[in-house]
C-alpha positions, 0 to 999 in steps of 0.5 A: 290148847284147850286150856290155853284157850280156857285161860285166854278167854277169862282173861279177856272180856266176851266182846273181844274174843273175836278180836284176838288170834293165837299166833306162831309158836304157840299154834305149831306147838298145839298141832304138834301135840306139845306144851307151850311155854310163851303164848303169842298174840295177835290182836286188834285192841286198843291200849286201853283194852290191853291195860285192863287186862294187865298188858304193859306196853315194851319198844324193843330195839329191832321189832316192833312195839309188843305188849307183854303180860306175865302168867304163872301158868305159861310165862309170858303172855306177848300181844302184838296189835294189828288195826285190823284181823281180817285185812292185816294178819295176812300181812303179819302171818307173810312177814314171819320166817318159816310157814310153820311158825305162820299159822294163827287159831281163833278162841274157838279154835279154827286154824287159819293156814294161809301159807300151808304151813300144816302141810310143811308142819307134818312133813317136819319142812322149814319152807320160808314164808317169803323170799327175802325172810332172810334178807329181813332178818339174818338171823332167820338163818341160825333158827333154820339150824336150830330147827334142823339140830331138831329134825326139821329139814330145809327144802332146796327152795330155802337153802337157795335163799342163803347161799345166794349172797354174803351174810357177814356184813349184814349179820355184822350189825345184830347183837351177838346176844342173838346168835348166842341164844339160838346156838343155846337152844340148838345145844339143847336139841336132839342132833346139836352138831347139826347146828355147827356143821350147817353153819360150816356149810353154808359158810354163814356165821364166822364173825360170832365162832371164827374158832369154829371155822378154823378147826376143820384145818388143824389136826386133832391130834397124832392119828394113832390118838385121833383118827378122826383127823382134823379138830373140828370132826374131833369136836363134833365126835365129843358132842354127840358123845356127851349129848347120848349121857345128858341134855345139858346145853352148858355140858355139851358148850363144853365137849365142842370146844373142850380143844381150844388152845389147840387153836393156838398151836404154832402149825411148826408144831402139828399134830401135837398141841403141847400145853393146849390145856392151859392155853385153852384157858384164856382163849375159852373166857374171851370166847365165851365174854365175845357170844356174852354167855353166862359168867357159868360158861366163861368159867365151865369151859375155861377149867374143862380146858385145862383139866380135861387132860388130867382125866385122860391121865387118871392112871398115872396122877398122884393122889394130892393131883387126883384129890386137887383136880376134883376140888378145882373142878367142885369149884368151878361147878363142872364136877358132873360135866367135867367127867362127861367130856373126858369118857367122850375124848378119850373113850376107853382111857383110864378113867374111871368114874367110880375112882372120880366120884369117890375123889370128889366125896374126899375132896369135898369133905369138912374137917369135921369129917375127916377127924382133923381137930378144930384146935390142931387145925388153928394152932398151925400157922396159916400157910400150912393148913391147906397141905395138911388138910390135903395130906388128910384127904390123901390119907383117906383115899389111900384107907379106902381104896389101896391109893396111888404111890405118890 
C-alpha cells in the first residue's frame, strides 16, 4: 500500500491529495496483507482535473459513469467522482455490497470504517452494507458465493435477505456475462464447489445453470460405479478432486460438468447413460455459448465430454484409438486437463499418466521424427497419408513400451 500511495501521490498534483480516497477492494486487500491488482478511487476532482492526469471518461451501461486510467504497475486505475469527500462518501461507502469492500484510505493512510467493515474483514464476515444490497444488485448474491468458495462466511442476517423473496425475474434482466465472471473467479478459489452447492441452496440462479439444478435428481451412474448417488455429488466429487492437482479455472469448468449428456438420459434408461459421451458433446457447446464463455471453454468441455470415457477405458483401447485420442485432445488443448478429469472420475482406473504422456509425445511427433521419408510421404495418394502416419506412431509405441494387440 505503501507504494500504492507513493505512485498515487506522483500522479496527482499536491493540492489534490486531499481530495482522492482509495476505496473498496483495494483497502480490503491492503488490510489483509495481499497485492492489489485494480486500484479504486473516489474523488472530488473535476473533469479537467482527471484529464490531466491521464483519466478518460466510460458510461457503462449499469453503474454510473467512471473514469478510467491504465498503470503497468497495477492495471487499472478506476476514479469514481463524488461532489464532495466529506458529506457524500458515507452515501457511496453505504451504497456498496459487503462492509468489507465499504472501507476508504486517505493518501496518508488513515482508514475511514464507517460500517465496521475491519471487524467483519478480521472475522472473514460478508455483513451487507444495507438491507436492499441485494435488491440493488442481484447479482451481489453470486459475489457472496464467490466470497465463500474463498472462506468468507455469510452471517444469518445476510442469508435472510436472499432467501426472502424470488430472484429469477429480477436476475433475468442482467447480462449473463456477469454471472459468468463471478462463477470464473469462484472456479478459481480455494473451495470452488462452495460456490455451485449455495446457489442449490438458496435455489438462486436456475436460468444461467439450469444443467446444474437438474443433476441432484439423476443418477450418476450403477452404485457399484458411483456410490455417491445422484449426478450433482458425482460432479462435486470431481472438482474437489481436480481443484487439489491445479488452480485451473478452465480445468476445473471442465471436471463439474465433464457429465453433461447424462442429462440428456431418457429416465427409461436410469442408472445407465449410454452414449453421454457423444451427447455431451453438443450439450457443453450450447451451454458454454448461453454463460458467453470463451470459445476455449466451448471447445475444452465439449472434447472432455467425449473423450473422458476413453481414459476410463485406457486398458482395453487399441494403440491407433490411444494415439487418436491423444491427438484430438493436443488439438483441443485439454492434453493437460484431459488427464486430470479422468483420475478425478474414476480414481484407481486404468489410467496411467506415464502411458498418456508417453501417447501425447508419439502422437505429437513430425514426420521428420518418426523417420518417415519426405518423398515417400508425397508420392502416396492423399487419402492414405494419415493411415500410414498413424500406422508410424503405432509402430513406435509398440518399440517402445511392448504396445497393446490391436
Amino acid at each position: 500500500m505503501n507504494t500504492t500511495i507513493a505512485i498515487l501521490k506522483e500522479l496527482f498534483p499536491a493540492a489534490s491529495h486531499g481530495r482522492i480516497l482509495l476505496v473498496g477492494g483495494s483497502v480490503r486487500d491492503h488490510l489483509l496483507g495481499r497485492a492489489s491488482s485494480d486500484i479504486d478511487l473516489a474523488v472530488s476532482l473535476d473533469a479537467t482535473e482527471l484529464t490531466a492526469c491521464g483519466f478518460r471518461k466510460l458510461e457503462p451501461r449499469s453503474i454510473g459513469p467512471i473514469w478510467f486510467r491504465h498503470d503497468q504497475t497495477f492495471g487499472s486505475i478506476e476514479a469514481t467522482q463524488l461532489p464532495d469527500l466529506r458529506t457524500a462518501l458515507a452515501e457511496d461507502l453505504a451504497r456498496r455490497d459487503f462492509t468489507v469492500n465499504a472501507m476508504a484510505m486517505t493518501l496518508d493512510g488513515e482508514l475511514i470504517d464507517p460500517l465496521g467493515g475491519r471487524l467483519d474483514l478480521e472475522q472473514r464476515r460478508l455483513t451487507v452494507c444495507s438491507p436492499r444490497s441485494f435488491s440493488d444488485d442481484p447479482l451481489r448474491i453470486f459475489r457472496a458465493f464467490r466470497f465463500e468458495a474463498d472462506g468468507w462466511l455469510l452471517p444469518p442476517e445476510s442469508e435472510a435477505l436472499i432467501r426472502e423473496r424470488d430472484w429469477q425475474q429480477p436476475l433475468s434482466l442482467l447480462p449473463v456475462e456477469r454471472f459468468s465472471r463471478e462463477m470464473l473467479k469462484a472456479l478459481g478459489a480455494t473451495q470452488p464447489e462452495r460456490f455451485f452447492a449455495r446457489m442449490l441452496q438458496f435455489n438462486v440462479g436456475r436460468g444461467y445453470l439450469p444443467e446444474l439444478f437438474a443433476m441432484p435428481a439423476i443418477p450418476a451412474g450403477p452404485l457399484q460405479h458411483h456410490p455417491e448417488g445422484d449426478l450433482f455429488s458425482h460432479a462435486i466429487l470431481v472438482l474437489q478432486r481436480v481443484a487439489e492437482r491445479t488452480c485451473d479455472p478452465l480445468a476445473r469448468f471442465c471436471a463439474l460438468f465433464h457429465d453433461i449428456g447424462k442429462l440428456d438420459t431418457a429416465p427409461a434408461n436410469y442408472p445407465r447413460h449410454h452414449g453421454h459421451e457423444d451427447t455431451g458433446f453438443d450439450l457443453a457447446r450450447s451451454l458454454c455459448e448461453r454463460l458467453r464463455l470463451p470459445s476455449a471453454y466451448r471447445t475444452a468441455l465439449a472434447w472432455t465430454s467425449r473423450l473422458h470415457g476413453l481414459l476410463n477405458r485406457w486398458g482395453e483401447l487399441r494403440d491407433s484409438t490411444a494415439l487418436k485420442t491423444a491427438q484430438q485432445a493436443v488439438k483441443a488443448r485439454i492434453g493437460e486437463i484431459l488427464p486430470l478429469v479422468s483420475a478425478a472420475d474414476k480414481p484407481g482406473g486404468p489410467f496411467a499418466w506415464q502411458e498418456w504422456e508417453r501417447a501425447v509425445r508419439i502422437a505429437t511427433m513430425t514426420t521428420v521424427a518418426m523417420g518417415i521419408d519426405d518423398a515417400r510421404l508425397k508420392g502416396m495418394a492423399p487419402g492414405k497419408r494419415p493411415d500410414f502416419i498413424l500406422q508410424r506412431r503405432v509402430e513406435i509405441l509398440r518399440d517402445e513400451c511392448g504396445g497393446k494387440t490391436g
